[in-house]
PDB file with one MODEL, atoms N, CA, C and O in Angstrom:
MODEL        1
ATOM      1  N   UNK A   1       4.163 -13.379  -3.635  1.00  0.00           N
ATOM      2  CA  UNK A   1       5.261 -12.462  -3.488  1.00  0.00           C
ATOM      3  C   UNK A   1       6.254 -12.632  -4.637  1.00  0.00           C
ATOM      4  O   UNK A   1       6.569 -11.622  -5.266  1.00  0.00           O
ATOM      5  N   UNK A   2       6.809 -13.892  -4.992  1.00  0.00           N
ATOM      6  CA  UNK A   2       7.600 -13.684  -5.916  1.00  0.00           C
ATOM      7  C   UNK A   2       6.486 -13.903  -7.519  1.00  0.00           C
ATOM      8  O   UNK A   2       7.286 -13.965  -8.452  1.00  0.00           O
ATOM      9  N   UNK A   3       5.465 -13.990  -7.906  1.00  0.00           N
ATOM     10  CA  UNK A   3       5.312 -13.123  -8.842  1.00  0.00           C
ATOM     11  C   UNK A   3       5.430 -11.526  -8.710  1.00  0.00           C
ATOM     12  O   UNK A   3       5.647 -10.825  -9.698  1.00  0.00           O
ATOM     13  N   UNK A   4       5.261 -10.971  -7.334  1.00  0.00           N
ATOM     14  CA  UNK A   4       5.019  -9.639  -7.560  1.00  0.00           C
ATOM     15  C   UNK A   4       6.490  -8.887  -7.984  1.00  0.00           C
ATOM     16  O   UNK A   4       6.581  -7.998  -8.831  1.00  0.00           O
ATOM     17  N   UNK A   5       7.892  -9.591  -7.001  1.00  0.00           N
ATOM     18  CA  UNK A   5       9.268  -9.437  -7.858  1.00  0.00           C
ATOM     19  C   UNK A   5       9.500  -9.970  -8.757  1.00  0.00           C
ATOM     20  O   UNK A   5      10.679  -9.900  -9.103  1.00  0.00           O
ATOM     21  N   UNK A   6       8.500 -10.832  -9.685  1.00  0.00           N
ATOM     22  CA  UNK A   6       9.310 -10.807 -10.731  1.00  0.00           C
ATOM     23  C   UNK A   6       8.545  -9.476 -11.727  1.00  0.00           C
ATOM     24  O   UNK A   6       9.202  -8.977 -12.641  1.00  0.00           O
ATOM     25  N   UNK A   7       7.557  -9.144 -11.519  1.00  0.00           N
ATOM     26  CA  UNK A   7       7.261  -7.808 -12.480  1.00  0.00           C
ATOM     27  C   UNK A   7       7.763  -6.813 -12.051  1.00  0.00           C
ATOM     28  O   UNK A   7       7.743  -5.790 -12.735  1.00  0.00           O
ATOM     29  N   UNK A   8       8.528  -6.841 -10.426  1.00  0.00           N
ATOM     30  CA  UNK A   8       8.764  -5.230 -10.288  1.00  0.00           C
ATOM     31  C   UNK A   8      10.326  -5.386 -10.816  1.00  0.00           C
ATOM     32  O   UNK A   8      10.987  -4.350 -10.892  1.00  0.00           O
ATOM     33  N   UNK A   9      11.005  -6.780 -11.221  1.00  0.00           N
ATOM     34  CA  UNK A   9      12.322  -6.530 -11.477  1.00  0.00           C
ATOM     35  C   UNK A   9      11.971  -6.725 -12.847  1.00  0.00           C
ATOM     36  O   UNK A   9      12.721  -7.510 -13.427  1.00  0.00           O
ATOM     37  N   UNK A  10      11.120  -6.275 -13.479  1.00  0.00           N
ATOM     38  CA  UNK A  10      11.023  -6.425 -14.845  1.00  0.00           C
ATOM     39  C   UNK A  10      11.316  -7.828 -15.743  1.00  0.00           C
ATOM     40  O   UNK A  10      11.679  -8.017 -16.904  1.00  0.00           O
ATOM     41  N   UNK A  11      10.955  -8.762 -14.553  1.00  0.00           N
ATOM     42  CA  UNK A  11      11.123 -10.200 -15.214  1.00  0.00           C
ATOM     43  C   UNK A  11      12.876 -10.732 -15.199  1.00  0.00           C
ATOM     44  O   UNK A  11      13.181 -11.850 -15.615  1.00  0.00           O
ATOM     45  N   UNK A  12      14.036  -9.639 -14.601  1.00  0.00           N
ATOM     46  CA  UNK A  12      15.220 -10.116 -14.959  1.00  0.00           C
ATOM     47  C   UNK A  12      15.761 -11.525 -13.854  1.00  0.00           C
ATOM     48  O   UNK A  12      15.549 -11.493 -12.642  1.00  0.00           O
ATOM     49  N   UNK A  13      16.348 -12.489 -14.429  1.00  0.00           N
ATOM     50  CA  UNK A  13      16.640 -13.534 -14.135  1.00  0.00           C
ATOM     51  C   UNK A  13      15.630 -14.530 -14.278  1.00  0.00           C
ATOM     52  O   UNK A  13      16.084 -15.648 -14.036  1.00  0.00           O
ATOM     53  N   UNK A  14      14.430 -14.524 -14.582  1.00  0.00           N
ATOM     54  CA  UNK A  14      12.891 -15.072 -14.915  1.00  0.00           C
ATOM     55  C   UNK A  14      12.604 -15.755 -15.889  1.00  0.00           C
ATOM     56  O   UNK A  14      13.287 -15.278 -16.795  1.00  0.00           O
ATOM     57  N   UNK A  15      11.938 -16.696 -16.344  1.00  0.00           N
ATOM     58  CA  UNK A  15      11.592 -16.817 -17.621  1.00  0.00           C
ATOM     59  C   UNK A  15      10.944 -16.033 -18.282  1.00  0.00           C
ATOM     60  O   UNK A  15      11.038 -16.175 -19.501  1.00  0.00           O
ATOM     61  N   UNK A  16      10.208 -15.120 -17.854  1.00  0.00           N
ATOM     62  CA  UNK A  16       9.545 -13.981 -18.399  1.00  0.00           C
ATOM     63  C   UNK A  16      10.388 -12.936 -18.895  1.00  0.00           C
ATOM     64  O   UNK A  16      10.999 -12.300 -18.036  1.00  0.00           O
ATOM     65  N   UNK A  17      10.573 -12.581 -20.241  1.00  0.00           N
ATOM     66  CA  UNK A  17      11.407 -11.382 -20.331  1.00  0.00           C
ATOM     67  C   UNK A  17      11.013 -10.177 -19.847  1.00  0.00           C
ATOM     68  O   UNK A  17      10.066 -10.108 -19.063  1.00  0.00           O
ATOM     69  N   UNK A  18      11.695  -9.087 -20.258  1.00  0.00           N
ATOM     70  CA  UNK A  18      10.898  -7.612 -19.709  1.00  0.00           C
ATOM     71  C   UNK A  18      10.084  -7.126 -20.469  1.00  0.00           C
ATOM     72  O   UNK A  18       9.341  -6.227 -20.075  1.00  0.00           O
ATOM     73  N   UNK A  19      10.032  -7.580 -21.672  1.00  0.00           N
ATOM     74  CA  UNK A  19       9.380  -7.629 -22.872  1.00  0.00           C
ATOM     75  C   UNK A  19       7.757  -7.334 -21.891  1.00  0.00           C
ATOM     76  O   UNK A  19       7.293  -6.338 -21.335  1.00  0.00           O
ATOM     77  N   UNK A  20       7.252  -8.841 -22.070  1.00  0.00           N
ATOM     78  CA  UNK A  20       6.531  -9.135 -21.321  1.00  0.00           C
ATOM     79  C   UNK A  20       5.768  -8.232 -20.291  1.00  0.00           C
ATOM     80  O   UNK A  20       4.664  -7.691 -20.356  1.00  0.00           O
ATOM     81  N   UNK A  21       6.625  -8.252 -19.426  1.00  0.00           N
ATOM     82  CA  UNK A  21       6.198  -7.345 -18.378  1.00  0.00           C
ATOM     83  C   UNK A  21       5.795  -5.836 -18.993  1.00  0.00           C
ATOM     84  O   UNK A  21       4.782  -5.381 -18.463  1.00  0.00           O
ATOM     85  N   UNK A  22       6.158  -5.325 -19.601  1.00  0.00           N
ATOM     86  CA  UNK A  22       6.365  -4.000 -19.808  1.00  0.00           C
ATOM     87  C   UNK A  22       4.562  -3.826 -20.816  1.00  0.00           C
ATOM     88  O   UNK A  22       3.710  -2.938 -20.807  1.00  0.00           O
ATOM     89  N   UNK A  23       4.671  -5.241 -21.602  1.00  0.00           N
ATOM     90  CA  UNK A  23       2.845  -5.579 -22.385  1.00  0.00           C
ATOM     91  C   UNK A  23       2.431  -5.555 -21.528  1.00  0.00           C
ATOM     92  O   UNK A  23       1.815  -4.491 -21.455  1.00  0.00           O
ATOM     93  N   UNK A  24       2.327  -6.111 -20.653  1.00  0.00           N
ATOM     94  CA  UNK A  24       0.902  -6.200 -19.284  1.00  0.00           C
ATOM     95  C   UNK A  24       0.898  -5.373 -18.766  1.00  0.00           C
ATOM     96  O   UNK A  24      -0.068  -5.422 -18.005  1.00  0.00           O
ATOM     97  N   UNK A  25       1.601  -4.201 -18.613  1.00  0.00           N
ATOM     98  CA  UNK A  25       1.651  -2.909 -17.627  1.00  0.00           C
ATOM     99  C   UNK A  25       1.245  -1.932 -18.658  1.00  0.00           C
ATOM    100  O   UNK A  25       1.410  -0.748 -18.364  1.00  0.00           O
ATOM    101  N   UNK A  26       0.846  -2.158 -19.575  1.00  0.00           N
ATOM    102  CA  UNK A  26       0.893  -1.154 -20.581  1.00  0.00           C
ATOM    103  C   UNK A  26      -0.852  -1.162 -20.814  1.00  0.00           C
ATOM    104  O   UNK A  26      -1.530  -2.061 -21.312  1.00  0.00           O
ATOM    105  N   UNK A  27      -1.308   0.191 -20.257  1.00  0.00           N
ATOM    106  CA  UNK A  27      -3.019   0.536 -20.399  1.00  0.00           C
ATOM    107  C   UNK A  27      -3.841  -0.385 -21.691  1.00  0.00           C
ATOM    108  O   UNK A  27      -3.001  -0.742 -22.517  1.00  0.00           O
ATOM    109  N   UNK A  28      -4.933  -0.740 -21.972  1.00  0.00           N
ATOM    110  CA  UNK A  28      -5.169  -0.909 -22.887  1.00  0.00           C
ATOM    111  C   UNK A  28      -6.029  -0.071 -23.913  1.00  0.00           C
ATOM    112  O   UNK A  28      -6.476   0.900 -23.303  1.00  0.00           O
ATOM    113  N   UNK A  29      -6.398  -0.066 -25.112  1.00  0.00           N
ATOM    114  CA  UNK A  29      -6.788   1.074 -25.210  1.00  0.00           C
ATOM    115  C   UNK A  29      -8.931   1.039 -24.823  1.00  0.00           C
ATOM    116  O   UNK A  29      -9.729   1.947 -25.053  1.00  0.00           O
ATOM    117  N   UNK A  30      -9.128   0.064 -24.393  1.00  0.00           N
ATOM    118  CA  UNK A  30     -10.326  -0.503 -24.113  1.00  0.00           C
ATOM    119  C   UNK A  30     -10.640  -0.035 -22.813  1.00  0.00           C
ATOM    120  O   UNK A  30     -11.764   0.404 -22.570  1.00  0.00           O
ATOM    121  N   UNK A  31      -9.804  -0.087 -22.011  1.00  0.00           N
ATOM    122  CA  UNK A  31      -9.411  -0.023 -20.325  1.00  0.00           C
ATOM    123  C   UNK A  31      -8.639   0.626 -20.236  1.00  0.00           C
ATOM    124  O   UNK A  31      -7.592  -0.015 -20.147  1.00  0.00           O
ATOM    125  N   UNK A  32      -8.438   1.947 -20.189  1.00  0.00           N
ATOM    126  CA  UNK A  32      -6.901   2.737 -19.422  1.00  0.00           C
ATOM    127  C   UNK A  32      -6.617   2.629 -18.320  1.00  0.00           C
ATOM    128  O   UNK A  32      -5.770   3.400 -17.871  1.00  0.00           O
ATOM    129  N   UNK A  33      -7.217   1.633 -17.468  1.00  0.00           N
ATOM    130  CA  UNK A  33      -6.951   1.435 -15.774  1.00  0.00           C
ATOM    131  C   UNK A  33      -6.688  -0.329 -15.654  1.00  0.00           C
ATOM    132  O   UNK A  33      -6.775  -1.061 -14.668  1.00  0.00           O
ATOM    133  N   UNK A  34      -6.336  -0.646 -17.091  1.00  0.00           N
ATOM    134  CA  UNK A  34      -5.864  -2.126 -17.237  1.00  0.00           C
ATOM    135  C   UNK A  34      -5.497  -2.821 -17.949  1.00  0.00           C
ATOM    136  O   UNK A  34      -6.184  -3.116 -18.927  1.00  0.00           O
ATOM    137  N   UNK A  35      -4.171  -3.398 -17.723  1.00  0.00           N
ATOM    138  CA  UNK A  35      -3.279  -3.657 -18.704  1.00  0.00           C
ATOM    139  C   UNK A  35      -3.557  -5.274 -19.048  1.00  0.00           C
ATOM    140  O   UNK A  35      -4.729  -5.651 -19.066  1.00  0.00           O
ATOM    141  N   UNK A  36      -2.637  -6.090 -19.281  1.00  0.00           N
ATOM    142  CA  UNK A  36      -3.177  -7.886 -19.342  1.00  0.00           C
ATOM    143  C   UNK A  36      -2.864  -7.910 -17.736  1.00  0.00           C
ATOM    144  O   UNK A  36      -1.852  -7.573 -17.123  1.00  0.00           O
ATOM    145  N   UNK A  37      -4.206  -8.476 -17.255  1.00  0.00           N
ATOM    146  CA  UNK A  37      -4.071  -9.274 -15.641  1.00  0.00           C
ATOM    147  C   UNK A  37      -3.265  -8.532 -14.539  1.00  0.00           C
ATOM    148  O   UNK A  37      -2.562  -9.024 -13.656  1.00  0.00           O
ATOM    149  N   UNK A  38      -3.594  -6.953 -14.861  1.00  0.00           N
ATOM    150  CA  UNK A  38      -3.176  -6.203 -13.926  1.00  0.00           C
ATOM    151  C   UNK A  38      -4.144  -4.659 -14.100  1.00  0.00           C
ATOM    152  O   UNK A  38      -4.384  -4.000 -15.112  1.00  0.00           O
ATOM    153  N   UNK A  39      -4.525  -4.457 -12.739  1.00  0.00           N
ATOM    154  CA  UNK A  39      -4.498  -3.116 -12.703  1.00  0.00           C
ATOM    155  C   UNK A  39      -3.946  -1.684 -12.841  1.00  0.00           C
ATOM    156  O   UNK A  39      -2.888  -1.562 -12.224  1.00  0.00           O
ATOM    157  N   UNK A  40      -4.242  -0.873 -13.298  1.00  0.00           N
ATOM    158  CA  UNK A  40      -3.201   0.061 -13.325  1.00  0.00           C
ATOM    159  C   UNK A  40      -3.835   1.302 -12.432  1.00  0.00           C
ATOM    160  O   UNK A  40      -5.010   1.517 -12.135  1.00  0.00           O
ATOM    161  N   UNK A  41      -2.521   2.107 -12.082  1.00  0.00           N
ATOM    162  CA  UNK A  41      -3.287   3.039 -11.202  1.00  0.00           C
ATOM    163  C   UNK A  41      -2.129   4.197 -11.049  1.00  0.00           C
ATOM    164  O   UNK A  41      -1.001   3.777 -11.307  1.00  0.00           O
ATOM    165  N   UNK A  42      -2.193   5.265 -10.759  1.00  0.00           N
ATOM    166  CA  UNK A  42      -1.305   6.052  -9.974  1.00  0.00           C
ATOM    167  C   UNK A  42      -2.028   6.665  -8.768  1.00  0.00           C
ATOM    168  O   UNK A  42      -3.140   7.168  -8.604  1.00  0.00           O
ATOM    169  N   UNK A  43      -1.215   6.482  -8.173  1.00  0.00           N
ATOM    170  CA  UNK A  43      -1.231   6.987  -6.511  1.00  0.00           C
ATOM    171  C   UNK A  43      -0.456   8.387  -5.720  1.00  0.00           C
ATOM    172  O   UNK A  43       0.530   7.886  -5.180  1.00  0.00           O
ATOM    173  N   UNK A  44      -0.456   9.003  -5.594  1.00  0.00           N
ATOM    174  CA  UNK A  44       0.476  10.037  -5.228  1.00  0.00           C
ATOM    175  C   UNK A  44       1.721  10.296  -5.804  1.00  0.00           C
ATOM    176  O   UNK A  44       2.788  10.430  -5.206  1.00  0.00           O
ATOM    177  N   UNK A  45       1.460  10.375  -7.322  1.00  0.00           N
ATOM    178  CA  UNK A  45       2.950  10.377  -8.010  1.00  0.00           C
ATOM    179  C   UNK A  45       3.162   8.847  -8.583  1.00  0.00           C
ATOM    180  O   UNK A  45       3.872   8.853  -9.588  1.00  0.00           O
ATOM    181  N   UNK A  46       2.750   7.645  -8.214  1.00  0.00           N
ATOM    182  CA  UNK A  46       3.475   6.787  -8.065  1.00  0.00           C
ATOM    183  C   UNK A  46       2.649   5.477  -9.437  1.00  0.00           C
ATOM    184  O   UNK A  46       1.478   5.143  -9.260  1.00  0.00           O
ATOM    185  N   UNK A  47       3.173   5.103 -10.244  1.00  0.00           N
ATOM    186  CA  UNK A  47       2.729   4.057 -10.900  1.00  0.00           C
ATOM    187  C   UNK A  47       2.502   3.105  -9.956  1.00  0.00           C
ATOM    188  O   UNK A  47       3.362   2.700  -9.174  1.00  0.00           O
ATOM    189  N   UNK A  48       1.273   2.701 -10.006  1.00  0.00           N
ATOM    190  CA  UNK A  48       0.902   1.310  -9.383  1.00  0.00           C
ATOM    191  C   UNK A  48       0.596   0.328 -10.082  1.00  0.00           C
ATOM    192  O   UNK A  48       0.149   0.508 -11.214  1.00  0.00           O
ATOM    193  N   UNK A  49       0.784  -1.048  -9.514  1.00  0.00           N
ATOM    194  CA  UNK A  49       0.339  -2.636 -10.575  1.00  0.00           C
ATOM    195  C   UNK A  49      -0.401  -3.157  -9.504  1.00  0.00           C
ATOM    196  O   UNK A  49       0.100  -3.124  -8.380  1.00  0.00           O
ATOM    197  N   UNK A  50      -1.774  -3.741  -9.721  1.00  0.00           N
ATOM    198  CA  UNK A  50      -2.329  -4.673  -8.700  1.00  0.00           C
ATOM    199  C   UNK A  50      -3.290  -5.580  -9.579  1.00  0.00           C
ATOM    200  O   UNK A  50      -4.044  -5.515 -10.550  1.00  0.00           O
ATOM    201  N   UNK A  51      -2.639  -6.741  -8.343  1.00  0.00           N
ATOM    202  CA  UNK A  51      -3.467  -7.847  -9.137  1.00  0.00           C
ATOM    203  C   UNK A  51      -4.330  -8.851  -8.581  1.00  0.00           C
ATOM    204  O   UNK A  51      -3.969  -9.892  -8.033  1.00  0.00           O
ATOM    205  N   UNK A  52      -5.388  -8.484  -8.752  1.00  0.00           N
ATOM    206  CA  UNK A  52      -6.619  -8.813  -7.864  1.00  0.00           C
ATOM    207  C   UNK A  52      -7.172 -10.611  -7.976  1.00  0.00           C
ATOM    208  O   UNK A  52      -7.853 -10.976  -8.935  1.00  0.00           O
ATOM    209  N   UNK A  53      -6.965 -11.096  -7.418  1.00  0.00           N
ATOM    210  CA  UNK A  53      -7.433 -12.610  -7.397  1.00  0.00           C
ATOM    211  C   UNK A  53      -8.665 -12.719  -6.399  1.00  0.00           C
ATOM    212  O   UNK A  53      -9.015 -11.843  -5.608  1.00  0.00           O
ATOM    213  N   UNK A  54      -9.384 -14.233  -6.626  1.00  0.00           N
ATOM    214  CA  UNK A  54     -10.324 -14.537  -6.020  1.00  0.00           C
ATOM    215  C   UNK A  54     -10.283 -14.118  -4.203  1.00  0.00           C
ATOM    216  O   UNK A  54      -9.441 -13.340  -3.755  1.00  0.00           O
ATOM    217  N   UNK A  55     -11.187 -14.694  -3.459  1.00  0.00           N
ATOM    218  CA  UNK A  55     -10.849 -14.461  -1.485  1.00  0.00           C
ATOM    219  C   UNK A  55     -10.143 -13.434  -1.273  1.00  0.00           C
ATOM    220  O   UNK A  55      -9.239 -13.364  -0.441  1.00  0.00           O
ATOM    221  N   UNK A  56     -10.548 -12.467  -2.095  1.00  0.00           N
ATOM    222  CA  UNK A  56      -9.567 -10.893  -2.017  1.00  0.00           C
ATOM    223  C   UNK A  56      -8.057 -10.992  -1.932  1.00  0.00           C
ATOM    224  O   UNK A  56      -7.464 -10.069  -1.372  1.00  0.00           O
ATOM    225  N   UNK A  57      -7.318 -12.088  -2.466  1.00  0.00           N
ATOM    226  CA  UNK A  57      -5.775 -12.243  -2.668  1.00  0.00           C
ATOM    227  C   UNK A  57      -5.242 -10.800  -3.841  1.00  0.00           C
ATOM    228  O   UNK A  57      -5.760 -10.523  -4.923  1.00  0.00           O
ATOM    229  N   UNK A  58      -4.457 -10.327  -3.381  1.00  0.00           N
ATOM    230  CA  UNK A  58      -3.863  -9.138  -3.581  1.00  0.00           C
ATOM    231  C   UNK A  58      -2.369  -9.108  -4.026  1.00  0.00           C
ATOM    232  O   UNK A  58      -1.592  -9.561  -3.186  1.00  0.00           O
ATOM    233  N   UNK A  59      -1.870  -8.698  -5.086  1.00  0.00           N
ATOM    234  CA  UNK A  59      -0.419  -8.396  -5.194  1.00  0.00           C
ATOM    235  C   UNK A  59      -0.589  -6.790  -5.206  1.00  0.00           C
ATOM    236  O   UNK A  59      -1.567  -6.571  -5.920  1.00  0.00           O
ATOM    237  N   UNK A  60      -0.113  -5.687  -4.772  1.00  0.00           N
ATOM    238  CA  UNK A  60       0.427  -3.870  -5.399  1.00  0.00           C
ATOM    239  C   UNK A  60       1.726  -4.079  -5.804  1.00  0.00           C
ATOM    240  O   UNK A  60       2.644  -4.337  -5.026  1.00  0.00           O
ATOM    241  N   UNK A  61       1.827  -3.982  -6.922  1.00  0.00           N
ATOM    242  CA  UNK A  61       3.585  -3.183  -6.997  1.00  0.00           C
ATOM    243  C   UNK A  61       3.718  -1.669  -6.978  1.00  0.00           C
ATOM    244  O   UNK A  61       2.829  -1.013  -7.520  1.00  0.00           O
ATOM    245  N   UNK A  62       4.612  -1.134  -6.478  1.00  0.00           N
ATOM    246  CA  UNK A  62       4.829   0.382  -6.876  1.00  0.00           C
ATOM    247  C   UNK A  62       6.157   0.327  -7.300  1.00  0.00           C
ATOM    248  O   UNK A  62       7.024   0.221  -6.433  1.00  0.00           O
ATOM    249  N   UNK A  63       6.416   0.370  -8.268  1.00  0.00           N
ATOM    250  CA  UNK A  63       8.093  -0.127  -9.356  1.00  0.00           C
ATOM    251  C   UNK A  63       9.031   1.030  -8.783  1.00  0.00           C
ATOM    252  O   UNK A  63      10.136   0.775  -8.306  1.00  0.00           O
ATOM    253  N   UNK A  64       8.543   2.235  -8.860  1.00  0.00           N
ATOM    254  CA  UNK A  64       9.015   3.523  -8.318  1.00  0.00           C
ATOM    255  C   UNK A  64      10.206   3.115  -6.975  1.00  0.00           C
ATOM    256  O   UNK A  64      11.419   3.236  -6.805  1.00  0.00           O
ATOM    257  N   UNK A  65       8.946   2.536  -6.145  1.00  0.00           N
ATOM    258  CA  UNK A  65       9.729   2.909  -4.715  1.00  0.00           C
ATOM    259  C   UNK A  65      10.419   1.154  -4.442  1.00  0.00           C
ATOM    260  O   UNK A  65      10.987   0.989  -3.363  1.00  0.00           O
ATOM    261  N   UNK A  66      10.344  -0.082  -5.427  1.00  0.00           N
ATOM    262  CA  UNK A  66      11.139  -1.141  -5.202  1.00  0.00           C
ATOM    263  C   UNK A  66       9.768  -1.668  -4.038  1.00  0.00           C
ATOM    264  O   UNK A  66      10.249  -2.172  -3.023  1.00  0.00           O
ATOM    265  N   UNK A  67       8.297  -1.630  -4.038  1.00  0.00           N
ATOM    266  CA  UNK A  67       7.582  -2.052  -3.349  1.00  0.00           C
ATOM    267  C   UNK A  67       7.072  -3.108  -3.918  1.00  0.00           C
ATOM    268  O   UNK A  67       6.774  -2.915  -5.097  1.00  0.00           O
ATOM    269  N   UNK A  68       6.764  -4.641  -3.327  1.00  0.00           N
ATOM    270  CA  UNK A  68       6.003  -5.159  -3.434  1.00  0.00           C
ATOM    271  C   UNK A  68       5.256  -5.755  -1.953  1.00  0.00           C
ATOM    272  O   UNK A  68       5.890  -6.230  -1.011  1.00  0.00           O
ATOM    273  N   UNK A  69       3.561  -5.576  -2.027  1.00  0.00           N
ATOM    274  CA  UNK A  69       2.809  -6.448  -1.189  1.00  0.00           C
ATOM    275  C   UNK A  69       1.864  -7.288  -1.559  1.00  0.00           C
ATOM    276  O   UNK A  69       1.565  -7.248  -2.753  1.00  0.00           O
ATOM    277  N   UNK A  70       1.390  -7.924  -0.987  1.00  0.00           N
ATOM    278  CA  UNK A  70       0.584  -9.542  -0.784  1.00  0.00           C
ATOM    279  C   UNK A  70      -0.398  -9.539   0.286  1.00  0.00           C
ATOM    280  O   UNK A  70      -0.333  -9.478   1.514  1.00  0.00           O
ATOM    281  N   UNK A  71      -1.112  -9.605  -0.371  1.00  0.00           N
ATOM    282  CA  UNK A  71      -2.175 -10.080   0.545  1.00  0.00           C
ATOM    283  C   UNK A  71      -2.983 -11.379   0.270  1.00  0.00           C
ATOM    284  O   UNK A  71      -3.536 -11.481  -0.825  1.00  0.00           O
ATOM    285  N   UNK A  72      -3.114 -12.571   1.359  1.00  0.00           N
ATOM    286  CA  UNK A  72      -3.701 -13.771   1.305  1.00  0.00           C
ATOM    287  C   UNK A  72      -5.110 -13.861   2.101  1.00  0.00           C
ATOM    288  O   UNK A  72      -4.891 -13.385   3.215  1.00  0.00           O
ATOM    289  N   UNK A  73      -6.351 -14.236   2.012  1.00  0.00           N
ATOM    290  CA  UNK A  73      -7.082 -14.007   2.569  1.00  0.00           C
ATOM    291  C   UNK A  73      -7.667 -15.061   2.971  1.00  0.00           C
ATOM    292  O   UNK A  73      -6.824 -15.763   3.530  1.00  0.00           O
ATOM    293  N   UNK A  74      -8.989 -15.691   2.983  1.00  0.00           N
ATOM    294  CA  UNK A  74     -10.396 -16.138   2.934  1.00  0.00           C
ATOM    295  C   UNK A  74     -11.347 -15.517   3.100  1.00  0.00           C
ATOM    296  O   UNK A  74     -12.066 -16.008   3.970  1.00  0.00           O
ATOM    297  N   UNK A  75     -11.886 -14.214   2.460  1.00  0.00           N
ATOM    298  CA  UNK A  75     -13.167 -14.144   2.589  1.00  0.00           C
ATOM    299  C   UNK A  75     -14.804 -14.643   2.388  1.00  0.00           C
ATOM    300  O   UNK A  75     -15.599 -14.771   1.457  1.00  0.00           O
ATOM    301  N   UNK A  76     -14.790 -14.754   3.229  1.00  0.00           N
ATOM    302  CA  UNK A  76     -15.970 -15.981   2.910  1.00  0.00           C
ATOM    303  C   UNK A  76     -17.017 -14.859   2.075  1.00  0.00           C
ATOM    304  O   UNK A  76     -17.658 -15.427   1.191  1.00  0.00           O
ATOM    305  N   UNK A  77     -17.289 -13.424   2.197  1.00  0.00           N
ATOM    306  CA  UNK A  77     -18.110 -12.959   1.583  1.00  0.00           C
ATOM    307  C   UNK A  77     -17.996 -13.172   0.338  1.00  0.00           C
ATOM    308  O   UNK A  77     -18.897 -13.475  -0.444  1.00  0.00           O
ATOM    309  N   UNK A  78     -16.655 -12.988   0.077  1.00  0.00           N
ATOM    310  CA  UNK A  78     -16.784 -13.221  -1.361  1.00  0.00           C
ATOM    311  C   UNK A  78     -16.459 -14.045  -2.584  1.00  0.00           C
ATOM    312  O   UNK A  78     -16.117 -13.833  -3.747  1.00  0.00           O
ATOM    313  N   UNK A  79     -16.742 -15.179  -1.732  1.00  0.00           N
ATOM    314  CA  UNK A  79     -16.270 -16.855  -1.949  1.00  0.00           C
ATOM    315  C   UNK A  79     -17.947 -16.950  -2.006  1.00  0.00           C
ATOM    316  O   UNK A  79     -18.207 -16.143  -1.113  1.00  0.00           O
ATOM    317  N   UNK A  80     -18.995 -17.334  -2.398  1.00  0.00           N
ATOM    318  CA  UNK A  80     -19.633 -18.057  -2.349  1.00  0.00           C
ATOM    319  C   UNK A  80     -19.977 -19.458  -2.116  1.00  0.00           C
ATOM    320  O   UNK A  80     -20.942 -19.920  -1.507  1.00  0.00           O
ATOM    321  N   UNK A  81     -19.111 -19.991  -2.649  1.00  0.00           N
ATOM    322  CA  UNK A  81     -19.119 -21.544  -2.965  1.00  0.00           C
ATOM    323  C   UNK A  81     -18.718 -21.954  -1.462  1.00  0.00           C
ATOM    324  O   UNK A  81     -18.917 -23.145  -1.223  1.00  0.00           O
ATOM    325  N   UNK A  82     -18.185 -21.184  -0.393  1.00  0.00           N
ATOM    326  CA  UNK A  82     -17.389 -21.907   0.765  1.00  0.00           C
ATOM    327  C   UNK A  82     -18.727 -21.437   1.398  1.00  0.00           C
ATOM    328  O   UNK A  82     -19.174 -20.297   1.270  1.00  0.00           O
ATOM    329  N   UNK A  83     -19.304 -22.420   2.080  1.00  0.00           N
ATOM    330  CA  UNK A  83     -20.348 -22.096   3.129  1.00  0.00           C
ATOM    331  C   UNK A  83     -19.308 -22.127   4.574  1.00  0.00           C
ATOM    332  O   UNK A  83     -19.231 -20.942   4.895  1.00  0.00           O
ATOM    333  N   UNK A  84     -18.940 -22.499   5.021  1.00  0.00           N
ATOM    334  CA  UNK A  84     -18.027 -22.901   5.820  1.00  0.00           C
ATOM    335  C   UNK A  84     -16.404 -22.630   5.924  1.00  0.00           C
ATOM    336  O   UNK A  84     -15.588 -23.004   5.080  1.00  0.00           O
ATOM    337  N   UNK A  85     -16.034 -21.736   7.408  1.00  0.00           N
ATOM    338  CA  UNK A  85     -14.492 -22.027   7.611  1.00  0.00           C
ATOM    339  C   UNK A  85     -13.582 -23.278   6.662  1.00  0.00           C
ATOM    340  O   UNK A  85     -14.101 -24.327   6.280  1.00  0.00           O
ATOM    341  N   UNK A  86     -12.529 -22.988   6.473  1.00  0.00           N
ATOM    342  CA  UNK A  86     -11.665 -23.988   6.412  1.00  0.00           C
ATOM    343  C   UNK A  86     -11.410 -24.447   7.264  1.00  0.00           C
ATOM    344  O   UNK A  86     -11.275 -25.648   7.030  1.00  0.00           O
ATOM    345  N   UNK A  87     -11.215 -24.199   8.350  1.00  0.00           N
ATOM    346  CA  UNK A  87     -10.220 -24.564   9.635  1.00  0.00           C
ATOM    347  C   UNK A  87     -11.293 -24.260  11.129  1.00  0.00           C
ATOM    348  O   UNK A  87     -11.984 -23.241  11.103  1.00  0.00           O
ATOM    349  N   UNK A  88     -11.371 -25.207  12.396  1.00  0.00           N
ATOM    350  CA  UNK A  88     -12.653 -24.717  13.169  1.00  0.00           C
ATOM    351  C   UNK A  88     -11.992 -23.426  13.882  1.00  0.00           C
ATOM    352  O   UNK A  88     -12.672 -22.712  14.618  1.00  0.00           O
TER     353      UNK A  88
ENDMDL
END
């Protein structure tokens, strides 16, 4: 969560400048649906940022509407390496 405010506040108060933020959100010209270590997307009007990690862990920003979500998971499907729950 708070990486996902610090890109939707454009890095202010952060060590990250906005500088920064504004390179990684920015298409590449290789990928127009991805900037450094983010997805890019629009949605109904709306610039989107998502940033996809391993066990389906999830950040969306939508900068527009002051949104950020998170998602934490374990999927074991798509973990290989975990044969087994963490927890019984």
């Amino acid at each position: 969560m708070k990486l996902g405010e610090l890109y939707l506040n454009d890095g202010a108060g952060r060590a990250d400048p906005a500088e920064w933020v504004k390179q990684v959100t920015t298409p590449s010209e290789l990928q127009p649906q991805y900037g450094l270590m983010w997805w890019l997307y629009t949605w109904n009007g709306y610039r989107v940022y998502a940033a996809r990690g391993s066990a389906d862990h999830l950040i969306v920003l939508v900068p527009d509407q002051k949104s950020v979500t998170t998602i934490t998971s374990a999927s074991l499907r798509n973990t290989p390496w975990m044969t087994k729950p963490c927890f019984p």
